[in-house]
Every structure is written in structure tokens, then in C-alpha cells.
C-alpha positions as CSV (number, residue, x, y, z in Angstrom):
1,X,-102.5,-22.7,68.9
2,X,-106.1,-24.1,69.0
3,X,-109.0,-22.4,67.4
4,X,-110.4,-20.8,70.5
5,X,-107.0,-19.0,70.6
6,X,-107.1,-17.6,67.1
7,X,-110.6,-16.6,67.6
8,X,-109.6,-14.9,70.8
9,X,-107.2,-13.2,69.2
10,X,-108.9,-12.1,66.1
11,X,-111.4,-10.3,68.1
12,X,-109.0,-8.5,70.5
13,X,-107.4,-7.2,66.9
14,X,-110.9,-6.0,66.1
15,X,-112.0,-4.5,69.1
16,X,-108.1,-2.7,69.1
17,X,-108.6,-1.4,65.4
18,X,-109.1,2.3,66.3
19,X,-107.2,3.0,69.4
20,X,-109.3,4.9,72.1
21,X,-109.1,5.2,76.0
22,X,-111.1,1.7,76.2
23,X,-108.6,0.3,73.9
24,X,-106.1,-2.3,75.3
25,X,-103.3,-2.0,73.1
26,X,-99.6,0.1,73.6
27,X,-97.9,2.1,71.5
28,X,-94.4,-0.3,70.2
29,X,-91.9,1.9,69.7
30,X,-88.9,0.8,67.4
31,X,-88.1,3.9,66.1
32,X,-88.2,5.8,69.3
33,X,-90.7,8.5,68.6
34,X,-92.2,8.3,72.5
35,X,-89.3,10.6,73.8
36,X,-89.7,12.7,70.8
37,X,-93.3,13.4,70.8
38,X,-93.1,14.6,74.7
39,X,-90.1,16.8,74.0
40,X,-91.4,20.4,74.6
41,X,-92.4,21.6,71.1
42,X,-95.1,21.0,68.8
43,X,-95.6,18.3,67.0
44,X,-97.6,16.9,63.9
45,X,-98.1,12.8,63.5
46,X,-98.8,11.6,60.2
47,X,-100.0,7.7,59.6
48,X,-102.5,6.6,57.8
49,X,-105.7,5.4,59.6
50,X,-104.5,2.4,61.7
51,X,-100.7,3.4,62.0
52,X,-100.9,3.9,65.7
53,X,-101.0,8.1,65.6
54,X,-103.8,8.0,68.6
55,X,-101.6,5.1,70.5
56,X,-98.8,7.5,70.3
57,X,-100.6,10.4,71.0
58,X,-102.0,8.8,74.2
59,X,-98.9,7.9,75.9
60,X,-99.1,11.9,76.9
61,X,-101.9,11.5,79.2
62,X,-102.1,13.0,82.6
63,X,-101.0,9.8,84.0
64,X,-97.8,9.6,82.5
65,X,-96.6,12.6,84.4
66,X,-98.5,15.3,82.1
67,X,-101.0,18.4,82.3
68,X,-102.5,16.9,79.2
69,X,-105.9,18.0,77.8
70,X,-107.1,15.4,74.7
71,X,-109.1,16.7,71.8
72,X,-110.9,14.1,69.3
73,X,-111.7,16.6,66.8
74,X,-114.0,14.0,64.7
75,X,-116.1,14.9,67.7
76,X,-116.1,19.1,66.1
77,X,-116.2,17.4,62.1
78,X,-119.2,19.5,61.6
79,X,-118.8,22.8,63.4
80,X,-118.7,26.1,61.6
81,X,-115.6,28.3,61.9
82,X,-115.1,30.3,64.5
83,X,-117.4,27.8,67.1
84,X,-114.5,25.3,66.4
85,X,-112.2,27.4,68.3
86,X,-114.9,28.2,70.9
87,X,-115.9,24.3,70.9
88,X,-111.9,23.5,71.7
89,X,-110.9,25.8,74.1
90,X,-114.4,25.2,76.4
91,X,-112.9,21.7,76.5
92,X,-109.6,22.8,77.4
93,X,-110.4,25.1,80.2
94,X,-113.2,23.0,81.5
95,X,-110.4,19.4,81.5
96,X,-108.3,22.1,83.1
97,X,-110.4,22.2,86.3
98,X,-111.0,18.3,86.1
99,X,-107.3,18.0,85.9
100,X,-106.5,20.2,89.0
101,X,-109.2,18.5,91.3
102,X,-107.7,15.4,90.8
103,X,-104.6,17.5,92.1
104,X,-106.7,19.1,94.8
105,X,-104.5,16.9,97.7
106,X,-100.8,17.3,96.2
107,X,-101.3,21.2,96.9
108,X,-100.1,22.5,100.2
109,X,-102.3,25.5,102.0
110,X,-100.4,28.5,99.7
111,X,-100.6,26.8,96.6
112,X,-104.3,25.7,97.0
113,X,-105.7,29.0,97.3
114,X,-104.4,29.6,93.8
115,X,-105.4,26.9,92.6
116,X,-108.9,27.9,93.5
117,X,-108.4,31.1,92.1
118,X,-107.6,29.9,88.1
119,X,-110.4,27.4,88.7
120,X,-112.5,30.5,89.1
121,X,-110.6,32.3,86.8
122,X,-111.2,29.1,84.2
123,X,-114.8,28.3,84.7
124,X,-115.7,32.1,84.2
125,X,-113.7,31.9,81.1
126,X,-115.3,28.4,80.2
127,X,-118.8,30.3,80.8
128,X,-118.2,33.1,78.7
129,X,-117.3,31.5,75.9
130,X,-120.3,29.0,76.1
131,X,-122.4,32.0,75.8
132,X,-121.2,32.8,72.8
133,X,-121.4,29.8,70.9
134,X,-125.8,30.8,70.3
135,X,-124.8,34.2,68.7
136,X,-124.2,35.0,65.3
137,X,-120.9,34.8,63.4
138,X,-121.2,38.4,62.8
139,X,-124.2,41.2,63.2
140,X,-124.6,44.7,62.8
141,X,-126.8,45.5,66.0
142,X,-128.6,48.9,66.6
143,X,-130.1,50.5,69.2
144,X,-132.4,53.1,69.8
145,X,-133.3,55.3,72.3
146,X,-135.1,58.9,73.3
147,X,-133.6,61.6,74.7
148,X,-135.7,64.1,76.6
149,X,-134.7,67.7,77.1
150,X,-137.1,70.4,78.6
151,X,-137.1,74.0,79.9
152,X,-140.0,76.3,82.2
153,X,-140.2,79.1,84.5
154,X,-142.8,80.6,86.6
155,X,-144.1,84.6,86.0
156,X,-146.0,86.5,89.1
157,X,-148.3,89.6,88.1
158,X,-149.9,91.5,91.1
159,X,-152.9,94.2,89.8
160,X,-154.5,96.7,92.6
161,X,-157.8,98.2,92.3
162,X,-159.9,100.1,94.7
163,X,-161.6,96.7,96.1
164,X,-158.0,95.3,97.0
165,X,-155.4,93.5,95.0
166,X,-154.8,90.3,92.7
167,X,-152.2,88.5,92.3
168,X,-151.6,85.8,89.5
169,X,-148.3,83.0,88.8
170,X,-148.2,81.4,85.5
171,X,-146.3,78.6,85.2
172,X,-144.4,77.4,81.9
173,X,-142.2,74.4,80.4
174,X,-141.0,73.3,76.8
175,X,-139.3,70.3,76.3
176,X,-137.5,68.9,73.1
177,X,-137.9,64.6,72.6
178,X,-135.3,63.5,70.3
179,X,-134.7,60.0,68.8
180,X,-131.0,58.5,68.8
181,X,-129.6,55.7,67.1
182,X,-126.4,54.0,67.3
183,X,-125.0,50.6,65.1
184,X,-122.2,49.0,65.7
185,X,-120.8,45.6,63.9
186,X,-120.2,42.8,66.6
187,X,-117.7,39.8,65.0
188,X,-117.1,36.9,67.0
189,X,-113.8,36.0,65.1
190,X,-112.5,39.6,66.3
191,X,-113.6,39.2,69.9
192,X,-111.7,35.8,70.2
193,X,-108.5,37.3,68.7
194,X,-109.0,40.0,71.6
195,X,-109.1,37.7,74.0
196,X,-105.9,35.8,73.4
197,X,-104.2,37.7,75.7
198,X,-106.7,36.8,78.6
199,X,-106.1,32.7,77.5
200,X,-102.0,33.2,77.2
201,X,-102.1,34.4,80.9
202,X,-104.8,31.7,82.2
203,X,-102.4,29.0,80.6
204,X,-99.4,30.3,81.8
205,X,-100.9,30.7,85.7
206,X,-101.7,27.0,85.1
207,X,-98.4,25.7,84.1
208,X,-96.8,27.8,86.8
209,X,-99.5,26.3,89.6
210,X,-99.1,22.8,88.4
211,X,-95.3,22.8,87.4
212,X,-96.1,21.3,84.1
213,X,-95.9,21.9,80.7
214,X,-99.4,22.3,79.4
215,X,-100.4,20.0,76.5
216,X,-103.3,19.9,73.8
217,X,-103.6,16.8,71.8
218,X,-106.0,17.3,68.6
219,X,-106.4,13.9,67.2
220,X,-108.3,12.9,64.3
221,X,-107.2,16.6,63.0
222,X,-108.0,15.6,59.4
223,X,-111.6,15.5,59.7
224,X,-111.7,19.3,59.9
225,X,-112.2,21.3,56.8
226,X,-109.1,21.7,54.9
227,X,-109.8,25.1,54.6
228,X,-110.0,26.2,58.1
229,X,-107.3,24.1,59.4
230,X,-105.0,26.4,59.4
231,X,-106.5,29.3,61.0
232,X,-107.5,26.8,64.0
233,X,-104.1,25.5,64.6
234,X,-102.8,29.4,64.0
235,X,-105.0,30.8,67.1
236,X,-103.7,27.8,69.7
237,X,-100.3,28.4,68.2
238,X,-100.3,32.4,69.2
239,X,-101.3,31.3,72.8
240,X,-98.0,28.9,73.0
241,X,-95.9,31.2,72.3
242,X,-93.8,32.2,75.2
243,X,-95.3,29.8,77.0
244,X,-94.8,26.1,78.3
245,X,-98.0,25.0,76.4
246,X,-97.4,22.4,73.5
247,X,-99.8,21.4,70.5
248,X,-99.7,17.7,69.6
249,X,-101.8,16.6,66.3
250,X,-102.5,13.6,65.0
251,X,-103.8,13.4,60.9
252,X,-103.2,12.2,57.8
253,X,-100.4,14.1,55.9
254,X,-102.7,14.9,52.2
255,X,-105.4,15.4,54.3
256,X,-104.0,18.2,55.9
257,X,-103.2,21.7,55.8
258,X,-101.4,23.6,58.8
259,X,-99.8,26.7,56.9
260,X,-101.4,29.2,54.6
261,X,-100.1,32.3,53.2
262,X,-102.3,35.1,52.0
263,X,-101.6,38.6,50.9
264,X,-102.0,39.7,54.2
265,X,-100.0,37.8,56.6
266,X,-99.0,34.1,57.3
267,X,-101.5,31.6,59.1
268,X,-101.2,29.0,60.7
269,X,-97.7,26.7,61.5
270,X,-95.2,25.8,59.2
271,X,-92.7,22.7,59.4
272,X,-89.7,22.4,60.7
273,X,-90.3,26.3,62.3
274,X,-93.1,26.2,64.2
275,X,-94.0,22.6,64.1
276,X,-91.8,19.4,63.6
277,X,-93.5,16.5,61.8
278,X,-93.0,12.7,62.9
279,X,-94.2,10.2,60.0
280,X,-95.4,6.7,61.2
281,X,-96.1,5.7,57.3
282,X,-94.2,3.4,55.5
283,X,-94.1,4.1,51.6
284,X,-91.9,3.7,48.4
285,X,-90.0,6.9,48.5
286,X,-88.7,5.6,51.7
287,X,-87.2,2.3,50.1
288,X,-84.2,2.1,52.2
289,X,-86.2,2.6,55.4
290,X,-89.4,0.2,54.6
291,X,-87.1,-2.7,53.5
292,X,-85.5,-2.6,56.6
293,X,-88.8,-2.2,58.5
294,X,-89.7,-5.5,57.1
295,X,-86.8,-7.3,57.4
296,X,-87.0,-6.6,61.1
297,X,-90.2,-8.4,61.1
298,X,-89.1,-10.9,58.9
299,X,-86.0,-11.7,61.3
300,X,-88.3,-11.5,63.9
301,X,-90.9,-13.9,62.8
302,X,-90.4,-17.9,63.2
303,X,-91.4,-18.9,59.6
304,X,-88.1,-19.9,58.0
305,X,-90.2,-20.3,54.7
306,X,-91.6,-16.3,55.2
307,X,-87.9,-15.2,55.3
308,X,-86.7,-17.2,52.4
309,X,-89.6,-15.5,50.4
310,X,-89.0,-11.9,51.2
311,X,-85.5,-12.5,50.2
312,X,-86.5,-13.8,46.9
């Protein structure tokens, strides 16, 4: 190999160090975790940065037969909780439509007037949701207003005297102005959870109209707060339940926290119940399993003087 070949190849490796939809590289799968992560339940990929957790993660895309809507949460790193949510699922309803345009032609005449229907149904809900993102976390708002109340009447008096008669109306009213005030406390967090109902049936109409099931990749899933990752993997979880909707993360495993329990309730997913893990890292308390990862290689690799090394 001459050096314009090596120099070709060292900047391909540099251009292909974060994988991304400009990337060129593929996903090698010698432990088979391509049919896994596209089974139909959620999913959690660990690697370390560089493992191939996004190259995995993208073999899910729309073109591989999928209703898949793709998250890069880095993107979101510095959004306050609850606009996260708010942030996410505007991006999933509004790659929804995108996703059923491209579809527009595969509907026949019955099927396309639903399908404009939960586009409606998805950009309102898109809208809506946008609006809220310029409001406050959480107010107390009052209001105040007047409130009128009056009464009258009208007595006649008629007097005669010798000259003729006179007559006379008097005309009375009273009236009362009052000033009323109500408060009320809006919350934003409160008005999503309200609302999850709404987003369970929008995203089951859309699995039903596209004959898919429905699936949100959130990549880079570390660089969200630790302490909020969990209650922003627990509301996407309550709208898959009972329906064919899928989560698929990628992060890195101490950088992450999906389950939290508090005195109240649980939040969030747990592993191996709600969410099953698949671990692209290599380390030392999998001996058995990296030695045979790099024998692999080693067998693989033409160098007789590599493999006489690593068996030293």
C-alpha cells in the first residue's frame, strides 16, 4: 500500500469518527445485536464514545423498513426540564408528517384521507405544544374583573286644582359595582402529564395508518442531566405502553440514569422489565468475552508476528 493510500485512509477514519447521517461507515455486527435492537421492545445501548452505539442505532431508519423518528439529544444538552419533553415530542410529531408525505403515494383513496386527518391531527398537536415552550415552568395567574348589578323603577303622581291637573313620573335606579378576583396555579409539567392520553392515541392512529411499529431513537442520551433523565425517559415510556411504539437509546452506561425511586412512586424504566440493555464495551470483568474478541481479530489479521505476540 503506497502512501497516498494510507493517507486516504487515515482521513476517511477521521471523517467516520462520530458516526452521523453524512457518515460513510456500517455498523459490523459479529455479535448479532442488529436483529436484537429492531425486535419490538425497548432498548438501551451502552459503548463508550466511538463504540458504534449511533451506527447501530441508525440501521433503524425509515429506509430500512421503519416508522423511525431520530433524536440527537446533544442537540437539547441545555434545555430546562419540562421544555425537554416539549422539545422531543415537537420533533416527533413534526418527523411524523415528514415521514407520512414521503408515504403520500403508497396510500390508496380510503387510507389517504386518514392519513390527512392525523397529519392535521399532528401538526395541531405539534403547534400547541410550540406555544408552550415561551411560558413559564409554573405561574400563579389572576384575573380581575367587575361585576355590575343595578335596580330602578318609575313613580307617576297626578295633583288637580281648580286651573286643571299635573301630572309628574319620577324615574329611579341603584346599582351595586363589585370587584372579583380569581387565581389559579398553571404548571406545565401537569398539563403535559394530562395530555398523554391525547399522544398515546395520536401514536397509535399512526402505527395503525402506516402498519408499522413506531420508533424513537434518543442518541447521545448521556448529555442530558443525570437528574432528569429519568423522568424524560418515564413520560415516552407511559405513551408505549399498549402500544407498538418502541424507545431506542444510545449512552454511556455511568453516565446514565433511566430508573429512580422516590417515596412516592417509581420513575422512569428499569432493566431487564421495562428496558433490556445491549453493551457494545469491552472491559476486564468480561475477560472471557474480550479475549475472545481479540483473538478474532488476531486470527483475522495477516501479521503472523501480531498473533505470536498476543499469545505470549
Amino acid at each position: 500500500m503506497d502512501i497516498t493510500e494510507i493517507q486516504k485512509l487515515i482521513r476517511y477514519i477521521e471523517e467516520n469518527t462520530r458516526a452521523d447521517k453524512v457518515s460513510g461507515i456500517d455498523f459490523i455486527d459479529p455479535r448479532n445485536f442488529k436483529p436484537k435492537v429492531q425486535g419490538k421492545q425497548n432498548y438501551v445501548v451502552f459503548g463508550r464514545r466511538g463504540a458504534g452505539k449511533s451506527t447501530l442505532l441508525k440501521t433503524l431508519s425509515s429506509e430500512n423498513g421503519n416508522f423511525s423518528i431520530y433524536v440527537n439529544l446533544e442537540d437539547y444538552k441545555d434545555i430546562s426540564f419540562p421544555n425537554i419533553i416539549i422539545k422531543v415530542l415537537t420533533r416527533m410529531f413534526d418527523d411524523s408528517v415528514k415521514g407520512l408525505n414521503k408515504e403520500i403515494g403508497l396510500f390508496p383513496f380510503g387510507r389517504y384521507l386518514k392519513k390527512r386527518k392525523i397529519v392535521k391531527q399532528l401538526k395541531k398537536a405539534s403547534y400547541d405544544l410550540k406555544n408552550k415552550l415561551n411560558s413559564p415552568d409554573s405561574l400563579e395567574e389572576q384575573r380581575k374583573y367587575k361585576s355590575k348589578a343595578s335596580e330602578g323603577g318609575l313613580a307617576k303622581s297626578k295633583v288637580k286644582n281648580p286651573i286643571g291637573s299635573i301630572k309628574a313620573k319620577v324615574k329611579y335606579s341603584e346599582s351595586d359595582e363589585k370587584e372579583v378576583q380569581h387565581q389559579w396555579k398553571i404548571d406545565k409539567l401537569n398539563e403535559l402529564k394530562t395530555s398523554i392520553d391525547e399522544h398515546k392515541e395520536l401514536v397509535s392512529e399512526l402505527s395503525k395508518l402506516t402498519q408499522k411499529q413506531i420508533i424513537l431513537v434518543l442518541d447521545d442520551f448521556y448529555f442530558i442531566p443525570k437528574d432528569i433523565q429519568a423522568y424524560l425517559v418515564d413520560y415516552f415510556h407511559r405513551i408505549s405502553k399498549s402500544n407498538e411504539f418502541y424507545l431506542k437509546i444510545g449512552t454511556i452506561k455511568h453516565r446514565t440514569t433511566l430508573y429512580r425511586q422516590t417515596l412516592q412512586s417509581y420513575v422512569g424504566m428499569e432493566l431487564n422489565a421495562d428496558v433490556y440493555d445491549i453493551d457494545l464495551d469491552y472491559t476486564l470483568d468480561k475477560w472471557n468475552e474480550l479475549k475472545r474478541f481479540k483473538r478474532e481479530l488476531i486470527d483475522t489479521y495477516p501479521c503472523e508476528q501480531l498473533r505470536i505476540e498476543f499469545i505470549r
